[in-house]
N, C-alpha and C positions, 0 to 999 in steps of 0.2 A: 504494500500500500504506500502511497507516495506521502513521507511525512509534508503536510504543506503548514501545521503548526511548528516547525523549530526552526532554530535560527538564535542568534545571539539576544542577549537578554541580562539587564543588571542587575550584578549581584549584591549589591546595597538592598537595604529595607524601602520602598515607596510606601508612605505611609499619607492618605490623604487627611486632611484637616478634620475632628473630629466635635460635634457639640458635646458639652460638658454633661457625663454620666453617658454616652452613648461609647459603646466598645466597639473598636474596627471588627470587620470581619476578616481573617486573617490567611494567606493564601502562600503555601511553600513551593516551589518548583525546581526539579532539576535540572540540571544545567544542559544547555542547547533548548531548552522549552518554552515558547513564547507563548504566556498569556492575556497578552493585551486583548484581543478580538475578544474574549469572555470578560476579563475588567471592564472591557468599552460598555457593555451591554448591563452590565450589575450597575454600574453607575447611571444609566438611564431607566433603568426599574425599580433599583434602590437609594436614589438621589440622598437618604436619608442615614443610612447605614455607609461608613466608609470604608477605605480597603487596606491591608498591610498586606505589602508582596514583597518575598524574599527568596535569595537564592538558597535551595539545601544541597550541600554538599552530599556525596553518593553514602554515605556512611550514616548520614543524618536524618536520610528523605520519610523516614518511617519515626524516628527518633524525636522528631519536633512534635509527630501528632500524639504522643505519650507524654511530650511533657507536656501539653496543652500550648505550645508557644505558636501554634497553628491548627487553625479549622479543617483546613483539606491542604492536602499534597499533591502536585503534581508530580510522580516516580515513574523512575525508569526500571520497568522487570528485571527478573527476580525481585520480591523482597519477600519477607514476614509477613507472613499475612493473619497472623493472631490475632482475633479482636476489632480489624477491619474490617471495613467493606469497601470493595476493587471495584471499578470498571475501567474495562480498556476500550480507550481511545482511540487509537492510532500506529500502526509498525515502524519502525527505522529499517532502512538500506543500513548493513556495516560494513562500511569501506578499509582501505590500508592505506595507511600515511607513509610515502614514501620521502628521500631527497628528490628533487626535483631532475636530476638525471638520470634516474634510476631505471632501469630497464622496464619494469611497470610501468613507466608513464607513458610508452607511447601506447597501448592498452585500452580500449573503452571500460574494459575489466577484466579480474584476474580469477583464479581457485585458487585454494590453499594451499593445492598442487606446485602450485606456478613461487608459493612463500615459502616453501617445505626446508631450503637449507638459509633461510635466515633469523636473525637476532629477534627474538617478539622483545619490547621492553615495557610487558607486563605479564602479570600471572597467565601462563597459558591456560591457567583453568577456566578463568577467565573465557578464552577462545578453541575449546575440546576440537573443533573441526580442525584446527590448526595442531594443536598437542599432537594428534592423532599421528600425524605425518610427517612431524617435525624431526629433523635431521639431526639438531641439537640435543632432543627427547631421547632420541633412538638410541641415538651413541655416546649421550649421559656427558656431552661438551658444553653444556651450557654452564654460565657464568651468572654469578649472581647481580641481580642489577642493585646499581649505584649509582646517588644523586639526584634521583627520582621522586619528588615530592607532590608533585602539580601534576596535572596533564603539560601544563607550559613548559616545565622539566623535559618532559616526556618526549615533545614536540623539538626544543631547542637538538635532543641525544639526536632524532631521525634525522634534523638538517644536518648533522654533523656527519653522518654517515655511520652511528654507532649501531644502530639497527631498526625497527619497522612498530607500527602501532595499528593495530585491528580495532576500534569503534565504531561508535553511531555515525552516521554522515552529521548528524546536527555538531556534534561534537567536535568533529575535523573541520565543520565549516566555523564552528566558535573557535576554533584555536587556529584559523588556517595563516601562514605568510608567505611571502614569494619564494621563498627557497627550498618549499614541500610541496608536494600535491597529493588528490589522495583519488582512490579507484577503487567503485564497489567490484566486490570479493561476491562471487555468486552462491558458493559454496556454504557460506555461513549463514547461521538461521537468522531473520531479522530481530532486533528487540522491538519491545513493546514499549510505551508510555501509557500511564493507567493516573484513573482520580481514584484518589484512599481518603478515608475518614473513618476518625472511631466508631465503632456500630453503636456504642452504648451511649453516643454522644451527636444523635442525628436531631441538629435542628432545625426549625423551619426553615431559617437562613442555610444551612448546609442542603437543605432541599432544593431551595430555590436555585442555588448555584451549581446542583447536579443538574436541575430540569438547562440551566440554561448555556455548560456545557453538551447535553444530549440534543441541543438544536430544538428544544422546545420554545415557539414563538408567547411574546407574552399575553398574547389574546387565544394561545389553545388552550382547550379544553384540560385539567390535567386530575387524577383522582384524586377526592377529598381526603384531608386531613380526616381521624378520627373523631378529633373536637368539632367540626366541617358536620359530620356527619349526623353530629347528636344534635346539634345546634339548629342546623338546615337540612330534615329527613328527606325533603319534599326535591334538593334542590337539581338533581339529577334525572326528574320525570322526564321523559320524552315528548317533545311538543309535537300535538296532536295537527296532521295536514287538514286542509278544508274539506275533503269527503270525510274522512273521520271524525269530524267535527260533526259536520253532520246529522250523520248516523247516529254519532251520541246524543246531537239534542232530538233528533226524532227518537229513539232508543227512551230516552228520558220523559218525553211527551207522553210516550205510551204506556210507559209505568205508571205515572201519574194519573194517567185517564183508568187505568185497572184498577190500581191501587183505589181510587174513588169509586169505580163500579162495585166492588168486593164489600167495601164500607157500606153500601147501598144495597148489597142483596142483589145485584141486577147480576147476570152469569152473561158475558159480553159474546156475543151470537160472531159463530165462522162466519160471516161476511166481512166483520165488522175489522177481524182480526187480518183478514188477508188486505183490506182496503188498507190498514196502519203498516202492513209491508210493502205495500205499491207506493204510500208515502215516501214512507224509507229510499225504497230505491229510488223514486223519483226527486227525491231531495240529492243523494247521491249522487245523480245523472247533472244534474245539475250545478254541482259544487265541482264537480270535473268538468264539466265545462265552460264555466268560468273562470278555472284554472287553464283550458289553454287558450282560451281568445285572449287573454290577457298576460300570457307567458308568466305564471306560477303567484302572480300578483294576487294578495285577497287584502 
């Protein structure tokens, strides 16, 4: 699937202006994740509730919504999923960051095959499709990596020529510069991006921001709240079209005219009864046909 939400994104807190006793709503993402398109939208439905967005480090993306220092996470798969609830989003392409003259680059893309005797400078557990094959694996020459703290680390070792980086595309393109390029690897399975929140901490606001990453418009229709439910029994009836209409007030008419004969002793004579169906239908005949001379207008 073509990620078309990532791309670079600041890692400071955005915190918008808050009224006095109103708590932001608080929003964590990982890194290559853009969520402005869904901030854009919470801001114009919830004018009133403000937003905190921060970047989580890959260690942290699950960690923030246990300590409460975030409502919902934007993560990138695998994580923990204890005590959450996941929806996924969206796939990543994972590309290889190469130096920039590397024999990959002239490439639209590569297999693992094509990486098999070079330097990975990260955990190959990290990339199994590539362990798998790996040269260095096989014959146990692999070197311990050093000076590796960042992905910016990471990135600075592959311009150097020290060895190669299997990621997200969003990632290679957050960290890209002139002296790397990078080429999806076909081989490898894509990642995921997914929304998490505590399950034991779903609130109306965590609802609202799930309906309106799910592409839910703010005029659809969307199932009640439980309190919705007790509050407004009624409010989910299906509105009734104009032959339906109808029929119910004819339906209605006729009960009431029995309902009165019965009160009265009178035993309402088969004529009487099949004239109140010819009503009926003839009311019918006619609510459908002033729904189509009028194109569905009543």
């Amino acid at each position: 699937m073509t990620n078309e939400h990532s791309g670079e994104s600041a890692a400071a807190p955005v915190t918008e202006p808050a009224a006095p006793g109103i708590r932001p709503f608080s929003i964590a993402f990982a890194a290559g994740v853009t969520v402005t398109k869904w901030t854009r939208l919470w801001a114009e439905r919830r004018p009133g509730t403000p937003l905190e967005v921060f970047r989580a480090e890959a260690d942290q993306q699950v960690a923030v919504l246990h300590e409460r220092s975030a409502d919902v996470s934007f993560v990138r798969l695998p994580v923990e999923q204890q005590g959450l609830s996941v929806i996924t989003l969206y796939s990543e392409v994972q590309v290889v960051v190469v130096p920039k003259d590397h024999p990959a680059s002239v490439f639209d893309a590569v297999t693992v095959a094509d990486l098999a005797d070079e330097h990975l400078l990260q955990d190959p557990d990290l990339v199994p499709e590539w362990r798998d094959v790996a040269a260095e694996i096989v014959d146990g020459s692999r070197r311990p990596l050093r000076g590796i703290q960042s992905i910016d680390d990471a990135v600075e070792q592959v311009a150097a020529g020290v060895g190669i980086l299997i990621v997200p595309q969003a990632i290679a393109r957050l960290s890209s510069r002139k002296d790397v390029v990078y080429r999806p690897v076909t081989d490898v399975a894509e990642t995921r991006i997914a929304l998490a929140w505590l399950s034991e901490e779903t609130t109306a606001d965590i609802e609202e921001f799930v309906g309106i990453v799910r592409g839910r418009s703010a005029s659809s229709s969307r199932a009640p709240s439980r309190e919705a439910e007790e509050t407004a029994p009624d409010a989910r009836v299906k509105k009734l079209g104009p032959v339906a209409k109808a029929k119910a007030k004819a339906r209605a008419a006729a009960e009431a005219e029995a309902a009165s004969a019965k009160r009265a002793g009178v035993k309402k004579p088969a004529a009487t009864q099949a004239a109140r169906k010819k009503k009926q239908s003839d009311a019918a005949n006619a609510a459908q046909a002033r729904r189509r001379k009028f194109g569905g207008k009543r």
